[in-house]
C-alpha beads as a LAMMPS data file, in Angstrom:
LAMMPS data file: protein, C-alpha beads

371 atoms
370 bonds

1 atom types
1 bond types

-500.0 500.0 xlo xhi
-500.0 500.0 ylo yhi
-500.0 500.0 zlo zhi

Masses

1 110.0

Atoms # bond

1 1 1 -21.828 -6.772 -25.828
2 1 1 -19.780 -3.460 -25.759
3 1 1 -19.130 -1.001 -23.119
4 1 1 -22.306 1.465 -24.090
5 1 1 -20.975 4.062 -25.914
6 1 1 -22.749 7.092 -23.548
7 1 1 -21.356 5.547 -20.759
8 1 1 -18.453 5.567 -21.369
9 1 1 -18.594 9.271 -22.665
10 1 1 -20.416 10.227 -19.465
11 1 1 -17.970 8.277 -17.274
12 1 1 -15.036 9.829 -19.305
13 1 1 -16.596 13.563 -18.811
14 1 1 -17.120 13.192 -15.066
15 1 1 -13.589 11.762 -14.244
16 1 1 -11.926 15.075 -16.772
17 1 1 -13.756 16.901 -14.407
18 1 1 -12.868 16.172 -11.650
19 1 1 -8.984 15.537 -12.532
20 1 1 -9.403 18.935 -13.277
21 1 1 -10.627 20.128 -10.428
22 1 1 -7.644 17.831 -8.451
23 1 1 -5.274 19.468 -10.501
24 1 1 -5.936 22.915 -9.982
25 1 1 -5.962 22.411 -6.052
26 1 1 -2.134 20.911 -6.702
27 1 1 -1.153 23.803 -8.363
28 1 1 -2.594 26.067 -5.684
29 1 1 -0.656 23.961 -3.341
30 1 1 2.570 24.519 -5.375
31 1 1 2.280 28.207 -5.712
32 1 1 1.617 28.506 -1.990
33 1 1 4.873 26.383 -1.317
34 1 1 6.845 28.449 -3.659
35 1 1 5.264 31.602 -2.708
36 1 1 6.312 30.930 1.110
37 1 1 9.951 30.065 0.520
38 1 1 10.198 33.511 -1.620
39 1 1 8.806 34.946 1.164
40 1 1 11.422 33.392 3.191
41 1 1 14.152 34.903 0.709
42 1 1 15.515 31.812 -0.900
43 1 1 16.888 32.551 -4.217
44 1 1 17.947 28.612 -4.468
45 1 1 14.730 26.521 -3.501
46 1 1 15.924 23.779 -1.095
47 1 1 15.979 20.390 -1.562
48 1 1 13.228 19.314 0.682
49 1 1 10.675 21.493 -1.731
50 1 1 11.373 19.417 -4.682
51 1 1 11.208 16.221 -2.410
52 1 1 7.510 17.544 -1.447
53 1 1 6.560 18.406 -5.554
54 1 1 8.068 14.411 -5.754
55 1 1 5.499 13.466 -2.936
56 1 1 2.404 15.353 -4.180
57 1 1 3.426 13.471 -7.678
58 1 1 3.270 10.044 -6.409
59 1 1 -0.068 11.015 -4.807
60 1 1 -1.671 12.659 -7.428
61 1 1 -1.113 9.291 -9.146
62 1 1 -3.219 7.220 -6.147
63 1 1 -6.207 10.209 -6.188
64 1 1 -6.483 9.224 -9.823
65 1 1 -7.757 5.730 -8.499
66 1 1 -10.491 7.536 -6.226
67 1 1 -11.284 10.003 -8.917
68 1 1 -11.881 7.103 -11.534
69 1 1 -13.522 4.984 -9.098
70 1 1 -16.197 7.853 -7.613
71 1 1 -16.909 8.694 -11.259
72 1 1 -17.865 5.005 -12.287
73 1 1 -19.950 4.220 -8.856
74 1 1 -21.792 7.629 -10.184
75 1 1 -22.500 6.294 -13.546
76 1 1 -23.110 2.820 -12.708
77 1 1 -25.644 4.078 -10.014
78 1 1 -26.993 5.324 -12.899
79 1 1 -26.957 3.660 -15.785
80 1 1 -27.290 -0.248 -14.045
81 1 1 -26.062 -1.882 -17.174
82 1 1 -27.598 -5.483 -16.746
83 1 1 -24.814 -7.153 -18.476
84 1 1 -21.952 -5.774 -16.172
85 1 1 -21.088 -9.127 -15.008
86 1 1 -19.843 -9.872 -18.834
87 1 1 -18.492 -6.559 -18.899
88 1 1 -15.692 -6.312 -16.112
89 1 1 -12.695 -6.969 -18.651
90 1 1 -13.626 -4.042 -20.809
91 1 1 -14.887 -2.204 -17.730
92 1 1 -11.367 -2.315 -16.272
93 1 1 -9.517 -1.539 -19.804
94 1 1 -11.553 1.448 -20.290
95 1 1 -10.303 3.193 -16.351
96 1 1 -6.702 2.035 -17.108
97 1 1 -6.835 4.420 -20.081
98 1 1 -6.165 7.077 -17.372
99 1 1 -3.557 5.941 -15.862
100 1 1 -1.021 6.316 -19.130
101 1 1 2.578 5.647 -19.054
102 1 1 3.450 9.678 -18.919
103 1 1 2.140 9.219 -15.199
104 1 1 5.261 7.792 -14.371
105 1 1 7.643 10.161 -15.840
106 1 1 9.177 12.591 -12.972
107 1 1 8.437 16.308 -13.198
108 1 1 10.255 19.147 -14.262
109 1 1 8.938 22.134 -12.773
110 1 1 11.994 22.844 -10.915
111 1 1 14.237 22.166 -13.139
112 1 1 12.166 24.528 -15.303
113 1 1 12.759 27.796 -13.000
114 1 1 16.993 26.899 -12.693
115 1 1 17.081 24.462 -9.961
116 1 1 19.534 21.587 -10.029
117 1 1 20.157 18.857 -8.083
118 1 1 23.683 16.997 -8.263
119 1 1 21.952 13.663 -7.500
120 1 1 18.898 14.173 -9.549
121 1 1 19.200 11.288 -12.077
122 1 1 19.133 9.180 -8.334
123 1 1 16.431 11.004 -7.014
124 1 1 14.261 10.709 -10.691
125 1 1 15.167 7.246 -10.988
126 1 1 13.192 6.546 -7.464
127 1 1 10.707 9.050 -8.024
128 1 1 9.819 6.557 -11.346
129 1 1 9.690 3.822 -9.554
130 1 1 7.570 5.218 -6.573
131 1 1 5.056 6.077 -9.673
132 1 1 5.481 3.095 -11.631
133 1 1 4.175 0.919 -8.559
134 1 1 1.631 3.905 -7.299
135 1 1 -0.111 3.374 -10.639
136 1 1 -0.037 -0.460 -10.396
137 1 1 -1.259 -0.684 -6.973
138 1 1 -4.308 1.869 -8.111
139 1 1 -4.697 -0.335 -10.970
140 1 1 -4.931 -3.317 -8.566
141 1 1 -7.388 -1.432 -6.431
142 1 1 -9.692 -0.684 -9.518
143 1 1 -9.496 -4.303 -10.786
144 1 1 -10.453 -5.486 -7.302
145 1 1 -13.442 -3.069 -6.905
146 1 1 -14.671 -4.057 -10.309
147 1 1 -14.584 -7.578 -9.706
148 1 1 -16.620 -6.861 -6.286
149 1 1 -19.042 -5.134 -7.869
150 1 1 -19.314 -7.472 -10.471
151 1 1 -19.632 -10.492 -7.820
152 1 1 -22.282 -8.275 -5.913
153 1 1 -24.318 -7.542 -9.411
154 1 1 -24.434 -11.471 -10.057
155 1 1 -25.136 -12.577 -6.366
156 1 1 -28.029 -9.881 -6.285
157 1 1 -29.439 -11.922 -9.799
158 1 1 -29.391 -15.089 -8.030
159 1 1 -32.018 -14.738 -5.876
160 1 1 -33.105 -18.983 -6.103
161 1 1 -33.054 -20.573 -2.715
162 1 1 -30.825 -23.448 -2.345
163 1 1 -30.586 -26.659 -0.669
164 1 1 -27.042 -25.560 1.031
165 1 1 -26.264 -22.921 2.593
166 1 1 -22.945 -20.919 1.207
167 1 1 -20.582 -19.733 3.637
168 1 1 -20.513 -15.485 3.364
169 1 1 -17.449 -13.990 1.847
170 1 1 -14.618 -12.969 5.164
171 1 1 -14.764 -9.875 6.321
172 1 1 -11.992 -7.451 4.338
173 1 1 -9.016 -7.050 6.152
174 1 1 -6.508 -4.145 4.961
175 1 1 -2.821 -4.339 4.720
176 1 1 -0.770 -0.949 5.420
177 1 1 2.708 -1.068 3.558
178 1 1 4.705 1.403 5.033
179 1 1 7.707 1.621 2.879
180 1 1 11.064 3.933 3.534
181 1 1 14.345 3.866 1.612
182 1 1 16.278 6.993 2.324
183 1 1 19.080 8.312 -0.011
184 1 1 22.097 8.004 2.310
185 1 1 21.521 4.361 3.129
186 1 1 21.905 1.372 0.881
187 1 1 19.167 1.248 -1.959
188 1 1 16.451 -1.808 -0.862
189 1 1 14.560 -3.226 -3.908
190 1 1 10.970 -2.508 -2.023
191 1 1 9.112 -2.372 -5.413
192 1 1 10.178 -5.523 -5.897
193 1 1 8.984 -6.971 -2.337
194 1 1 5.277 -5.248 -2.724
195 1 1 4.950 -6.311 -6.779
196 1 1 5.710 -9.828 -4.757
197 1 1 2.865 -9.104 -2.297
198 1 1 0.278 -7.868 -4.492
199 1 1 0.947 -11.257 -6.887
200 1 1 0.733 -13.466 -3.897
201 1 1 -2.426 -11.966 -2.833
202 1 1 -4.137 -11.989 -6.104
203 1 1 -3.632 -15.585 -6.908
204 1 1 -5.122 -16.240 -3.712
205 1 1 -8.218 -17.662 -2.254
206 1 1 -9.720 -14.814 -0.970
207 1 1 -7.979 -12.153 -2.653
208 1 1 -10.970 -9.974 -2.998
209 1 1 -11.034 -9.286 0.484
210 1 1 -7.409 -8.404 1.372
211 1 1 -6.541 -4.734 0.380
212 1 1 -3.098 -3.618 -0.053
213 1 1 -2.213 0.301 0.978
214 1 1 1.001 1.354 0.582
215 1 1 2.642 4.299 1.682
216 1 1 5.967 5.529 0.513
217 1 1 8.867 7.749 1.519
218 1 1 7.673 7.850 4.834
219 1 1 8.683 10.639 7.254
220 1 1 7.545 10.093 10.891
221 1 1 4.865 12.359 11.318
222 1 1 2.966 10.308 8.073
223 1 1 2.982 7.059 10.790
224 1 1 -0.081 8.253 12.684
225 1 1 -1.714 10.054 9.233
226 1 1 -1.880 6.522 7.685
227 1 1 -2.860 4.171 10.427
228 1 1 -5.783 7.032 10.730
229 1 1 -6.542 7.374 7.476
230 1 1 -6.433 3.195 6.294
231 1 1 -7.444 1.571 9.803
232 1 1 -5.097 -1.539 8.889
233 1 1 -5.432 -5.014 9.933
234 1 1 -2.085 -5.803 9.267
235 1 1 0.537 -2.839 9.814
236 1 1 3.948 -3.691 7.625
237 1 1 7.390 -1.826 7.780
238 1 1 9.651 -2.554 4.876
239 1 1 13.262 -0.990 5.127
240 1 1 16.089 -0.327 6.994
241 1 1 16.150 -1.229 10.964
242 1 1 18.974 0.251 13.728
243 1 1 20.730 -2.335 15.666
244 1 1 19.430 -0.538 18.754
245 1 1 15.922 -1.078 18.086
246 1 1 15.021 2.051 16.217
247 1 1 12.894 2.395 12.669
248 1 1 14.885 4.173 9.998
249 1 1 12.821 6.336 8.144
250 1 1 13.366 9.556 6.113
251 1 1 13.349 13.137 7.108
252 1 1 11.970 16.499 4.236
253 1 1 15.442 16.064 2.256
254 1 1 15.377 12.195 2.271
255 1 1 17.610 11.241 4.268
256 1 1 17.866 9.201 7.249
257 1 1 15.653 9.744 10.735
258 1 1 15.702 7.169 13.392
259 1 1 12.471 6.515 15.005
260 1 1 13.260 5.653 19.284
261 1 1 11.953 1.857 20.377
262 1 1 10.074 3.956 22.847
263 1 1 8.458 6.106 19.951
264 1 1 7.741 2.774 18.217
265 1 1 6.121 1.256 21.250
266 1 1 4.432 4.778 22.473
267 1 1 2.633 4.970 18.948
268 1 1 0.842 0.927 18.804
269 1 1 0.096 2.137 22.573
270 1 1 -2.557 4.332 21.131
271 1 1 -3.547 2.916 17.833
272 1 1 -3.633 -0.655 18.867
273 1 1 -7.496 -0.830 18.045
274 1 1 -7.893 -3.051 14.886
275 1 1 -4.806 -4.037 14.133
276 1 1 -3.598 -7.850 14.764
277 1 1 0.027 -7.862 13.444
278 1 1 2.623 -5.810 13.082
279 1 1 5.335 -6.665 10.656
280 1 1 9.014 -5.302 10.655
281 1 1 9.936 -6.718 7.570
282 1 1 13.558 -4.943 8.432
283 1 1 16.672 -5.746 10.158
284 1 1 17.534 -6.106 13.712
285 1 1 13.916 -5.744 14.807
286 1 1 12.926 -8.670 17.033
287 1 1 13.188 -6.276 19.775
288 1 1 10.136 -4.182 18.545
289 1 1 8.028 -6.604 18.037
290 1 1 8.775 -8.454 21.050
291 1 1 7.804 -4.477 23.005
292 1 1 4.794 -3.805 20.961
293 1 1 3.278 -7.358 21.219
294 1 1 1.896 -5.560 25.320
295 1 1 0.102 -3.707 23.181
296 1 1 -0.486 -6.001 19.727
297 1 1 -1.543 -9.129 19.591
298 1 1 0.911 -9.999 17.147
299 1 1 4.352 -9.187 15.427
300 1 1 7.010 -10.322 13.510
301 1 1 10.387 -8.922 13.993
302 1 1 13.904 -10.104 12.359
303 1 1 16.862 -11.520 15.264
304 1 1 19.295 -10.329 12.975
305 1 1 20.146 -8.679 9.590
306 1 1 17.917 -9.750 6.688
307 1 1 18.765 -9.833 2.978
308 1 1 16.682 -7.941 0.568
309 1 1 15.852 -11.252 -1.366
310 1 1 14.694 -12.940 1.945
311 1 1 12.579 -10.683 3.030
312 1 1 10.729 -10.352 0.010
313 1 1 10.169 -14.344 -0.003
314 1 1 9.343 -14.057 3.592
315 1 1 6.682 -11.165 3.350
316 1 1 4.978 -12.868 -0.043
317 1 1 4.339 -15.976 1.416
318 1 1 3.189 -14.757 4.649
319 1 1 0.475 -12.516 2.777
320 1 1 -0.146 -15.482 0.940
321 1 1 -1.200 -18.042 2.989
322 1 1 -2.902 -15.184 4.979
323 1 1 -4.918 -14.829 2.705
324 1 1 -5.614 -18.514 1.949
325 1 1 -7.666 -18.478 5.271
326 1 1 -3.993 -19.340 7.482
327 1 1 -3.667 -18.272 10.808
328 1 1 -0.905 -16.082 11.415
329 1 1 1.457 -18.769 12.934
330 1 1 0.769 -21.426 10.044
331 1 1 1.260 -18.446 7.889
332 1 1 4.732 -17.324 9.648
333 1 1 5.650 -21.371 9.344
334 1 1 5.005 -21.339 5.853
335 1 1 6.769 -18.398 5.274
336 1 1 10.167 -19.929 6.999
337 1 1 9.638 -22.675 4.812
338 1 1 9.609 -21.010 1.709
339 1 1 12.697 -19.516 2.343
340 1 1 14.300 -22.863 2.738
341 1 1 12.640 -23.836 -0.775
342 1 1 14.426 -20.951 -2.242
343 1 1 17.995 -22.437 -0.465
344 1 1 17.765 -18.834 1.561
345 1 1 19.261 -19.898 4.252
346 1 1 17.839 -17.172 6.516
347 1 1 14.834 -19.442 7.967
348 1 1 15.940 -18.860 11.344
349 1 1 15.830 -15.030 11.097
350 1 1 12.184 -14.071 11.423
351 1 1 10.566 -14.770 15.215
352 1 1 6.513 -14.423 15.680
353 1 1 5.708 -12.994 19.185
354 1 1 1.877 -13.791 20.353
355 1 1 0.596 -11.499 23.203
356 1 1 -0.121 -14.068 25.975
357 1 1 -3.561 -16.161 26.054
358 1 1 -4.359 -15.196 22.434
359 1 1 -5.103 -18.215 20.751
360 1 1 -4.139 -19.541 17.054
361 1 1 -7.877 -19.432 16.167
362 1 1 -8.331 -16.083 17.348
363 1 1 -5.377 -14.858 14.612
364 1 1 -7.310 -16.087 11.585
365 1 1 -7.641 -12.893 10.230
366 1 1 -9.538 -14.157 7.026
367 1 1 -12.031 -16.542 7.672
368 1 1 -15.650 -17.102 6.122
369 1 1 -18.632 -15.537 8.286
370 1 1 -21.625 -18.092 9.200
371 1 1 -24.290 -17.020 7.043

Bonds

1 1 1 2
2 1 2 3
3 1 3 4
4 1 4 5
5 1 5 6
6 1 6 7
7 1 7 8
8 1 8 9
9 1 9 10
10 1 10 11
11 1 11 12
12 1 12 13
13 1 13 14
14 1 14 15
15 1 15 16
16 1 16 17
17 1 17 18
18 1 18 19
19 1 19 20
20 1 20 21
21 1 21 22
22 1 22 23
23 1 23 24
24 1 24 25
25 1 25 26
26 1 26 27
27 1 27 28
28 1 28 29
29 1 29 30
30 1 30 31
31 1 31 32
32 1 32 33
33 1 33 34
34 1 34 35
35 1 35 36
36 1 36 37
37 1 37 38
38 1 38 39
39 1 39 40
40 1 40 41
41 1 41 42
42 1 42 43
43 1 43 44
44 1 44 45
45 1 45 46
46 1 46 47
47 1 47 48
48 1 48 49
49 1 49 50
50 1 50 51
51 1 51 52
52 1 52 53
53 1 53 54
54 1 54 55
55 1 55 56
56 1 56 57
57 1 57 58
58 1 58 59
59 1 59 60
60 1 60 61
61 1 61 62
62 1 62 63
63 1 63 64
64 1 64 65
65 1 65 66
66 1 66 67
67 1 67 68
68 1 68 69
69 1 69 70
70 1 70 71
71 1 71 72
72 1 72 73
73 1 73 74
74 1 74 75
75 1 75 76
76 1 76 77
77 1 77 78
78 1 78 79
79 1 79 80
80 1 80 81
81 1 81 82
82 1 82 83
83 1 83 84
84 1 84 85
85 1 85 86
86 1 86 87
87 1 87 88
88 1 88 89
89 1 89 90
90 1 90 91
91 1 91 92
92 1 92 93
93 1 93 94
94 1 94 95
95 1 95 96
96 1 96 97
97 1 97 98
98 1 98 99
99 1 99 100
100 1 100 101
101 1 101 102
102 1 102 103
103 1 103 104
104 1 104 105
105 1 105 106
106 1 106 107
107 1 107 108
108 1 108 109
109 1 109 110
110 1 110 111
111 1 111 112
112 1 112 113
113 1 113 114
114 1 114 115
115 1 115 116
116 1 116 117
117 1 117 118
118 1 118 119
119 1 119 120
120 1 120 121
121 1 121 122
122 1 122 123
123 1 123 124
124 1 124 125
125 1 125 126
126 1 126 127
127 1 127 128
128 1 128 129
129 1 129 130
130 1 130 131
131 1 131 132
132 1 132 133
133 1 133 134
134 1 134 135
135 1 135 136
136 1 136 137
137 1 137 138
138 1 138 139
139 1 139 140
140 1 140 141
141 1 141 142
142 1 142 143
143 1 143 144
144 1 144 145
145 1 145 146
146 1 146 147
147 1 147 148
148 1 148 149
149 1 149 150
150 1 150 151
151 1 151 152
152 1 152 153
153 1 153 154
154 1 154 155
155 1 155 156
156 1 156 157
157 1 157 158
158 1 158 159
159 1 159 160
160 1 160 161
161 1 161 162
162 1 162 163
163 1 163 164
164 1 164 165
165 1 165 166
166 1 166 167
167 1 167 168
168 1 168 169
169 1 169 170
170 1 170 171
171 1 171 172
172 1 172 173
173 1 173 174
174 1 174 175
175 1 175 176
176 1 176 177
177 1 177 178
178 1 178 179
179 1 179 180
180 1 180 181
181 1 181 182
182 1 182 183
183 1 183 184
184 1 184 185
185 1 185 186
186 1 186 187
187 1 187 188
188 1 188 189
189 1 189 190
190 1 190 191
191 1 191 192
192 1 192 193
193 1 193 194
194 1 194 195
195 1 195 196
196 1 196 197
197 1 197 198
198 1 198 199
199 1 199 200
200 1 200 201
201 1 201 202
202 1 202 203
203 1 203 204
204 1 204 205
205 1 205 206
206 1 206 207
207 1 207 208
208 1 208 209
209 1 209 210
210 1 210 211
211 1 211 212
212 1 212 213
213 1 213 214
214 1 214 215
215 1 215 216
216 1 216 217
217 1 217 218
218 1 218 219
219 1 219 220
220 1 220 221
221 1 221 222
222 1 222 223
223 1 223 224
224 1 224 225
225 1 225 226
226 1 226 227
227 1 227 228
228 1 228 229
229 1 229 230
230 1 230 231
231 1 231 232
232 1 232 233
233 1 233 234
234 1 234 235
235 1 235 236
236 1 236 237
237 1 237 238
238 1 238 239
239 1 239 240
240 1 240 241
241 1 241 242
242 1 242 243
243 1 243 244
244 1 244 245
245 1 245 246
246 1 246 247
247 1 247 248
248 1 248 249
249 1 249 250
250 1 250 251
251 1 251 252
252 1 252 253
253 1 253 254
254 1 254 255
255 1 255 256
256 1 256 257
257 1 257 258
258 1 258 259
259 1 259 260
260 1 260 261
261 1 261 262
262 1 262 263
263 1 263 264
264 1 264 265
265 1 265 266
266 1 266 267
267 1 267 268
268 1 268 269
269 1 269 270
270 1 270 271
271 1 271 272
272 1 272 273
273 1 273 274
274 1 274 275
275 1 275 276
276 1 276 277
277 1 277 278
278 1 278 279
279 1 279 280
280 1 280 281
281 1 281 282
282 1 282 283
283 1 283 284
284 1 284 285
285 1 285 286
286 1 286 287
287 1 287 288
288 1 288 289
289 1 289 290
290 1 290 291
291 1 291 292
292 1 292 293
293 1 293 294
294 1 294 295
295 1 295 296
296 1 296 297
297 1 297 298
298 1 298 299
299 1 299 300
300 1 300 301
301 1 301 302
302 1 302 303
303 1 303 304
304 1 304 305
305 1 305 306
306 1 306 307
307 1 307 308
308 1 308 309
309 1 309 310
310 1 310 311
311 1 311 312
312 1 312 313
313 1 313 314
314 1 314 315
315 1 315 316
316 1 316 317
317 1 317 318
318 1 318 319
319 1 319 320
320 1 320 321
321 1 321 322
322 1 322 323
323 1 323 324
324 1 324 325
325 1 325 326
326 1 326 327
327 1 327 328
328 1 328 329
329 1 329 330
330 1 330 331
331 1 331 332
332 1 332 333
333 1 333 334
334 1 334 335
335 1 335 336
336 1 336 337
337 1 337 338
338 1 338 339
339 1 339 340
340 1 340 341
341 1 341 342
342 1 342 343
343 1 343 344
344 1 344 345
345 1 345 346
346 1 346 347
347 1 347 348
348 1 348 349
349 1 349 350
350 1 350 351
351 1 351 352
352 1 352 353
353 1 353 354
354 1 354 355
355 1 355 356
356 1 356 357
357 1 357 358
358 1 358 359
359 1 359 360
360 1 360 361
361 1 361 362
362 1 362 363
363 1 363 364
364 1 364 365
365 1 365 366
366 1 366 367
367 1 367 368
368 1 368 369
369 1 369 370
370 1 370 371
């Protein structure tokens, strides 16, 4: 039975809307940006503008999943279509009509008023990719919240008592992927180590309860914004690490700022609540995690340099056994293992620190509730 064809035209109306409405507050936001550097008396707009326009791209992409999303639960609400169960597939086909492939094509507003960039086919290039993997993660978020639905809509149908009791779904737990790769340091493949993630995830047991954020380009001052804003579970750092125990992230141009082991440790001081590991999926980091862990009950940290290949093994596995009901050191074992499957010889890199008296089954973060 199809998609019914006013739902879908109501559902399509409501989302236009509101994009709409999105889109005029962006260009609001862009006319009070340039409006402030004319002010300033810049006749060349500086680089760190056009890294912001990048930004507010890549996020514009991510509030198309909540637009979509708000707009369905509205006409869903609504409309209670008793056959949604049957219907997810199309369901799901019909919001990724939003997301077309012109989403991930950079902008050209600057370029439009004279501005020019000598590294701009670089900078483009990662802009794509930051949307390319903005619109599948949304994607993955829509599929995920359509399936839940879905499950909910069937459960609610099957009302029959039975002679066994079924063990509740786990509690969902959310992943924070904080991911920075700035331009004057050696170009990670982190796209490649989240696609790896997300895969992991959804093939397993409980994927429908492990949510992936992810957060890109990060500056410091977005740390505290998206621990806030996402309340993870699991916190995870993918990119560059200092051999003195400092995070490398990016500052407004895109370029390298070192984040202080202090800073590091200051920061999970306050934010602790909630969160039961902390990854640094980046080099030289054992000392971090082996700091925050007073604070944590949990981290991962690297002894030594990591290879981009290895620590996308590492992290996939990890995520995957997590979410196969693991707790976090079975996880972390079968995550050294599967480097050694992949004759990565880096087994020996990644150390788990456990805050002391914190037991293994208190670090099963996805478990079944008693019903």
């Amino acid at each position: 039975m199809p998609l019914d064809s006013k739902f879908m035209e109501l559902t399509g109306n409501l989302i236009n809307q509101k994009k709409e409405e999105y889109a005029r507050e962006q260009s609001r936001e862009k006319e009070k940006r340039l409006s402030d550097y004319a002010i300033r008396g810049f006749s060349i707009l500086p680089g760190h503008v056009h890294g912001a326009f990048n930004d507010m791209q890549v996020e514009s992409v991510r509030k198309m999943k909540d637009i979509v999303w708000g707009a369905l639960e509205e006409t869903l609400d609504a409309f209670k279509p008793p056959c949604y169960p049957e219907l997810a597939d199309d369901l799901f086909v019909f919001c990724e009509s939003f997301f077309p492939d012109r989403f991930c094509e950079p902008h050209d507003q600057l370029r439009s008023m004279d501005w020019e960039n000598p590294h701009e086919e670089k900078i483009n290039n990662q802009l794509r990719d930051q949307l390319e993997y903005a619109r599948y993660i949304a994607l993955h978020d829509l599929k995920t919240k359509i399936d839940l639905y879905a499950t909910k809509f069937q459960s609610n149908l099957s009302a029959t008592p039975t002679t066994g009791e079924v063990a509740k779904l786990p509690e969902k737990i959310t992943v924070l992927f904080i991911a920075s790769n700035p331009n004057d340091q050696f170009q990670l493949r982190l796209d490649e180590e989240i696609r790896s993630v997300t895969k992991k995830i959804r093939e397993s047991e409980y994927r429908d309860v492990v949510e992936l954020k992810s957060v890109w380009a990060v500056r410091p001052t977005d740390l505290l914004q998206a621990i806030n804003e996402h309340k993870p579970t699991i916190v995870h750092f993918s990119g560059h690490g200092s051999n003195n125990g400092e995070l490398v992230l990016q500052d407004d141009s895109g370029n390298t700022k070192l984040v202080s082991l202090r800073s590091i440790v200051e920061m999970f001081k306050v934010v602790a609540s909630g969160i039961k590991l902390v990854v640094f999926n980046t080099c030289f980091s054992k000392i971090q995690a082996n700091e925050i862990i007073a604070h944590i009950p949990s981290a991962i940290g690297m002894n030594t340099s990591i290879r981009d290949d290895a620590a996308r093994v590492f992290s996939a596995q990890l995520y995957s056994a997590i979410s196969f009901g693991k707790c976090i050191r079975e996880s972390f074992a079968q995550a050294k293992v599967a480097l050694l499957l992949e004759n990565i010889p880096e087994d020996q890199t990644p150390q788990l620190f456990i805050h002391d008296g914190i037991k293994d089954n208190e670090l099963v973060l996805v478990k079944p509730q008693n019903p």
